[in-house]
C-alpha positions in Angstrom: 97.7 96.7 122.1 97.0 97.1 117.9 94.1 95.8 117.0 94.6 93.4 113.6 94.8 95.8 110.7 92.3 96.3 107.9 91.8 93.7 105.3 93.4 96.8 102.7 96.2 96.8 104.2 97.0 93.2 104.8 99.3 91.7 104.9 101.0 94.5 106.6 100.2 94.7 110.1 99.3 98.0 111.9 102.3 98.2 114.1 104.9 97.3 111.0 102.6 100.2 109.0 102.8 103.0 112.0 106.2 102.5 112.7 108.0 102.2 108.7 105.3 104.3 106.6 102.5 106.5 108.6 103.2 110.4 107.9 106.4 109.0 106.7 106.3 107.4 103.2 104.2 105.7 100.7 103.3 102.2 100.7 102.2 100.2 98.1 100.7 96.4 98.4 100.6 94.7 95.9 98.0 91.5 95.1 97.5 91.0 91.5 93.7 89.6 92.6 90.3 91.2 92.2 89.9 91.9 96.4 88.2 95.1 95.7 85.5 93.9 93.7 83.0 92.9 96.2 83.2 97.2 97.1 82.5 98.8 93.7 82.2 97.9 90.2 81.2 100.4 87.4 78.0 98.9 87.4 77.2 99.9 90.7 78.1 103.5 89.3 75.9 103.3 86.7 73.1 101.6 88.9 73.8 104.5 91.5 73.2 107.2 88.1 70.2 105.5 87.3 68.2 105.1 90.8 69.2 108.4 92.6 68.9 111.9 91.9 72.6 112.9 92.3 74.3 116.7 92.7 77.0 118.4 92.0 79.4 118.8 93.6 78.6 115.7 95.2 79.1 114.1 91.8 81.8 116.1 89.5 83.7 115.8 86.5 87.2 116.7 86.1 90.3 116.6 83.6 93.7 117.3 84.1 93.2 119.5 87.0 90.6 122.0 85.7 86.7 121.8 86.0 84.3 120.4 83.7 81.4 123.7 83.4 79.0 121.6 85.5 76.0 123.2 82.9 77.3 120.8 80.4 76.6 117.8 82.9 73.6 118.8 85.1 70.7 120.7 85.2 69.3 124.1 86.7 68.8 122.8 90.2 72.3 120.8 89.7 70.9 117.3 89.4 73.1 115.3 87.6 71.9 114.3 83.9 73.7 110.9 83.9 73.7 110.6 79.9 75.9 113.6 79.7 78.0 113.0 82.6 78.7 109.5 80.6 79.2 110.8 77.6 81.9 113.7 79.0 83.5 110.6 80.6 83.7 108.9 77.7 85.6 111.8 75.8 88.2 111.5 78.7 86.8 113.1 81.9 87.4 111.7 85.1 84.0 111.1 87.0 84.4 112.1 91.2 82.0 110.9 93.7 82.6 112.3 96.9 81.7 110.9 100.1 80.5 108.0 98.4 79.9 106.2 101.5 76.5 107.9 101.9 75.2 106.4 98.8 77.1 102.9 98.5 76.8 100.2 101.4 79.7 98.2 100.8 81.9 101.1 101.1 79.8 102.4 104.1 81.1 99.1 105.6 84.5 99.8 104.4 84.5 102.8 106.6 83.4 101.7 109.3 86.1 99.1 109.5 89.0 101.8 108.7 87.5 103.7 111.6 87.6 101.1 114.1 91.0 99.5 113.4 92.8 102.7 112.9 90.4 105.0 115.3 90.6 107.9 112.7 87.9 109.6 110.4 87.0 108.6 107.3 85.3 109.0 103.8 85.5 107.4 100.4 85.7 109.2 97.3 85.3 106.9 94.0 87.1 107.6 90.9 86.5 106.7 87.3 89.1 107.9 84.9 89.3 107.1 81.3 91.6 105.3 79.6 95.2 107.5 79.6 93.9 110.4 80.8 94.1 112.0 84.5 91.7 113.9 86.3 94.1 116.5 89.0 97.1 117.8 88.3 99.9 117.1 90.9 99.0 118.0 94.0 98.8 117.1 97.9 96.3 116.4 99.9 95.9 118.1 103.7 94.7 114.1 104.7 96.6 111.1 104.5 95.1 108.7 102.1 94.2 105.0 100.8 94.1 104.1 97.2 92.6 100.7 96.2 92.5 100.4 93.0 89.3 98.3 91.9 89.7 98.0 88.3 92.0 99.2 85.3 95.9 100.3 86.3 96.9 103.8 87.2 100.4 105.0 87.4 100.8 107.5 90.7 104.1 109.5 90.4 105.5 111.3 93.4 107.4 114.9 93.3 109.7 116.7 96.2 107.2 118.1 98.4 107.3 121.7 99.9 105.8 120.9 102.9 105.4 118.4 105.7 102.4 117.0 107.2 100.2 120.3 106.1 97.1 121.0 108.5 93.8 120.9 106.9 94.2 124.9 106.2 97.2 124.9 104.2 95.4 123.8 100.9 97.9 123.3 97.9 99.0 126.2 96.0 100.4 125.1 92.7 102.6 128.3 92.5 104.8 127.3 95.5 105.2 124.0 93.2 108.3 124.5 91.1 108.7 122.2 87.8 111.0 119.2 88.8 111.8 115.3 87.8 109.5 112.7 89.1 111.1 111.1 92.1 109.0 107.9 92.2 106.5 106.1 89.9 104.0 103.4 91.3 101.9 101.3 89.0 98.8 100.0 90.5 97.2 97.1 89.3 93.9 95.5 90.5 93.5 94.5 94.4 96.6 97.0 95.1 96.7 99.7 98.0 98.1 102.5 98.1 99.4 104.9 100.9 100.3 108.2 100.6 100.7 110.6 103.6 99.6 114.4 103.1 102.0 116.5 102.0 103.4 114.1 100.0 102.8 115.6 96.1 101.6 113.2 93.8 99.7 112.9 90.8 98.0 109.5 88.5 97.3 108.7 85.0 95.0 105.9 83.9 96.5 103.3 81.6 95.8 103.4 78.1 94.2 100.0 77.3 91.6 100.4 79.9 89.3 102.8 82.3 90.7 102.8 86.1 88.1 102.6 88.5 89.8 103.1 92.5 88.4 104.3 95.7 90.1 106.6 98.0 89.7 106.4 101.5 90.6 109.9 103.6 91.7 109.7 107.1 91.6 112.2 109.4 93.9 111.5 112.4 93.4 113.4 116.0 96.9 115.3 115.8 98.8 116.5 118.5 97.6 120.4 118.0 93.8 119.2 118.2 94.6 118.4 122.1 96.5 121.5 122.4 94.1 123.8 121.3 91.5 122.7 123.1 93.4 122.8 126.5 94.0 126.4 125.0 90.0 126.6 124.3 89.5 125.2 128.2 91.8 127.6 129.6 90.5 130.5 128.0 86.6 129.4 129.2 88.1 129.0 132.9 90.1 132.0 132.9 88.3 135.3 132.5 92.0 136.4 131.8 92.8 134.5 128.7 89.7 136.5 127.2 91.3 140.0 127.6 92.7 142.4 124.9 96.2 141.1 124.2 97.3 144.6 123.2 95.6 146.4 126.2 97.6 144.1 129.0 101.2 144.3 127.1 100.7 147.9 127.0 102.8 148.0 130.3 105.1 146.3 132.3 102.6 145.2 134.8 100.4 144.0 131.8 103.4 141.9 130.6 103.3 140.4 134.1 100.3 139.5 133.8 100.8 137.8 130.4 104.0 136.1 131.6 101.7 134.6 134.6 99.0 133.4 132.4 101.4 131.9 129.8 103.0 129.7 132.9 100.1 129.0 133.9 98.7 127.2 130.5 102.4 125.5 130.5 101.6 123.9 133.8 98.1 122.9 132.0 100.2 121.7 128.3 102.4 119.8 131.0 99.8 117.7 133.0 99.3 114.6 131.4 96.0 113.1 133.1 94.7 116.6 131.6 96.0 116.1 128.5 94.7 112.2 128.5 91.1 113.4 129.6 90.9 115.7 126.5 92.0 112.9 124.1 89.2 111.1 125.5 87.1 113.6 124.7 87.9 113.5 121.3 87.6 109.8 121.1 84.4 110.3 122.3 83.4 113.0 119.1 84.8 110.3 117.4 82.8 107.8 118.2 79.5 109.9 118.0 80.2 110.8 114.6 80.3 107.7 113.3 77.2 106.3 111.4 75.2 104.3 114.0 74.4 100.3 112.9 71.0 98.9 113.9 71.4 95.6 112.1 70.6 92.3 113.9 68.5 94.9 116.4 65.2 93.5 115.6 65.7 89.9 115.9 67.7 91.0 119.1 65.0 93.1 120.9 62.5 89.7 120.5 64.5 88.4 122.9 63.6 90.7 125.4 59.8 89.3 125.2 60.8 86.0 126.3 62.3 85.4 129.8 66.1 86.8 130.5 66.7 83.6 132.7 66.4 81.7 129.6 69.5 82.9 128.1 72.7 80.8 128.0 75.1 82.8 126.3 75.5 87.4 125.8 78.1 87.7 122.9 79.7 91.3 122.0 79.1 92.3 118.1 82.8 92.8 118.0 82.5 94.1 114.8 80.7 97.3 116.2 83.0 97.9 119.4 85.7 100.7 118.8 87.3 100.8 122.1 87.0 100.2 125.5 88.8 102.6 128.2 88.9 101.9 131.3 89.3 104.4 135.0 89.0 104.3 138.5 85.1 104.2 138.5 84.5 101.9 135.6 85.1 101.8 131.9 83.9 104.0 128.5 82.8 101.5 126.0 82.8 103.6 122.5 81.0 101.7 119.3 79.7 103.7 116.1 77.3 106.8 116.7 77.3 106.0 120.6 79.5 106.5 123.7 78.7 104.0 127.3 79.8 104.4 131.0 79.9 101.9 133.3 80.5 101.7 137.0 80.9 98.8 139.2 79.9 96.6 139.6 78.5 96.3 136.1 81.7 97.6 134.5 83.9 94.4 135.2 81.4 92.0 133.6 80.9 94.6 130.7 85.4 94.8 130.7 84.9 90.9 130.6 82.7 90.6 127.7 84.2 93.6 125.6 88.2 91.5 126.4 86.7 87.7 125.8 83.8 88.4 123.5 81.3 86.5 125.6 79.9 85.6 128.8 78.0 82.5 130.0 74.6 82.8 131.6 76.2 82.2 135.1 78.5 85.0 135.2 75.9 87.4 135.4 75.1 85.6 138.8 77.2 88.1 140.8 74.5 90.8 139.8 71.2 91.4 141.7 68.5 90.0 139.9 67.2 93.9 138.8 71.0 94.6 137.9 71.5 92.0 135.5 68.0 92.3 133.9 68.7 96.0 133.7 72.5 95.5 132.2 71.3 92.8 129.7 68.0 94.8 128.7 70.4 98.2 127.8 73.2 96.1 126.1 70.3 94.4 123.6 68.5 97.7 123.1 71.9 99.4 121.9 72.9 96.9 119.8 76.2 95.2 121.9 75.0 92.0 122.0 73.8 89.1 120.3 71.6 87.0 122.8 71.9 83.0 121.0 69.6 80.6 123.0 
């Protein structure tokens, strides 16, 4: 079952999105409301100038597709020189932070919260452009992508694209771009999302009364050939013969044999499915390790574990920080940000209980030995799972 979809792209639900517009189409949701505001506002830009020593290319400037000389904007070491990088801006460069999510908390959150509803990487990059001017040429991106569009309007306007759902390798080239019509313009307006899947060639211009200010979040999906190459990769560390010289075994007929057995044998691998389901949950695994880890409540949590367990009434999962629970014959995989858990019975079907409901009372921990439940409810504070309300 979907989980409810992000708060960007409400109203829209997640099964309505996947099914019409993912890899598909753009979407654009429209508001006409300030719902971004709470993320980013140019004065956290300017706050973020002022407090930090920033670098390029972590902070760039860009116009129309070519590269601001970052000497005009930064000094030796590359730290950004903020007056400059203003003042460039103000003559009509657009201003790029990448990966903003490292430096801004709100959109650290925002993150976290495409990760868990749509179980895909993700990163934001902020963009300030000035008034009617554009800062990339058109172009696709190799990720599919989020626009919200915080302040000012920006006009997107799509072009026929010369290639479908490009892997992250098959960067743009402009020369396979011939000139043609625009096939779609989208005007975005404050609170407004935007979807555009990769491939899909597209470039924006700022309005002319005002700068646009929009934040773009990147997702990076586990595709299909991520699982196949790595039953590929398995293969080849199981099978010392998936590691010889290609050229050296086809050299004869028996060699070809040999390739023709090997190949049939990696189609019998491509074709087991518990195989393939076990290396998808080994990716949702790196997934979930990647992620940034989230320690807050933890204090006021672990002073709970100084008083007496028997004391508590009530363990409540931070749903907020569970990704996704999977479940086997031996227990079940609980997966939250930065961390991966394993459970086996009979632990895991009170852990499956509280991940489904949300909580537990006191007395269904009863069917644990005393040493089991102290043990469960001791690991489930000290990672963060729980809230423990008395």
């Amino acid at each position: 079952m979907m989980s409810s979809s992000p708060a960007f792209l409400q109203p829209v639900s997640l099964e309505t999105f996947f099914s019409t517009y993912w890899e598909k189409q753009p979407l654009h949701i429209e508001r006409n409301s300030a719902s971004f505001n709470e993320l980013l506002s140019t004065s956290d830009i300017e706050n973020l100038l002022s407090t930090q020593p920033l670098y390029f290319p972590g902070v760039q400037l860009t116009q129309s597709g070519q590269s601001i000389d970052v000497a005009s904007y930064a000094d030796a070491q590359n730290q950004i020189l903020p007056l400059r990088l203003l003042d460039l801006h103000n003559d009509g460069a657009t201003i790029v932070i990448s990966q903003a999510q490292k430096l801004l908390g709100p959109l650290s959150d925002l993150c976290r919260e495409c990760l868990k509803h749509l179980q895909m990487r993700c990163q934001a990059n902020v963009y300030l452009s000035a008034p009617a001017n554009q800062g990339f040429n058109a172009h696709y991106d190799t990720h599919d992508v989020f626009i919200l569009q915080v302040s000012g309007s920006k006009t997107f306007n799509f072009y026929p694209s010369p290639l479908e759902l490009p892997c992250p390798g098959e960067i743009f080239d402009a020369t396979r771009l011939s000139p043609s019509p625009v096939d779609e313009s989208i005007s975005l307006s404050p609170g407004d999302t935007l979807y555009i899947p990769r491939g899909v060639v597209h470039d924006a211009i700022a309005d002319q009364d005002s700068p646009s200010l929009h934040i773009t979040l990147g997702v990076y999906p586990i595709i299909v050939a991520d699982v196949l190459q790595e039953i590929v990769q398995r293969s080849t560390l199981e099978n010392r013969c998936f590691r010889e010289s290609f050229a050296q075994s086809a050299a004869s007929s028996t060699g070809l044999d040999t390739v023709a057995v090997l190949v049939e044998q990696l189609g019998q691998s491509l074709r087991d499915l518990a195989f393939a389901q076990s290396i998808y949950s080994q990716l949702l695994d790196e997934l979930a390790l990647d992620a940034q880890q989230d320690c807050r409540g933890l204090l006021q949590a672990q002073s709970s574990l100084a008083k007496p367990l028997e004391h508590i009434e009530k363990l409540t999962i931070r749903q907020n920080l569970l990704l996704n629970v999977e479940h086997s014959e031996n227990g079940i995989k609980v997966r939250t940000f930065g961390q991966v858990f394993e459970f086996e019975e009979p632990v895991a079907g009170l852990v499956a209980l509280l991940c489904e409901r949300g909580s537990l009372d006191a007395g269904e921990l009863d069917a644990l030995e005393v040493d089991q439940r102290e043990a469960l409810v001791s690991r489930l504070v000290r990672e963060n799972l729980i809230e423990v309300p008395r």
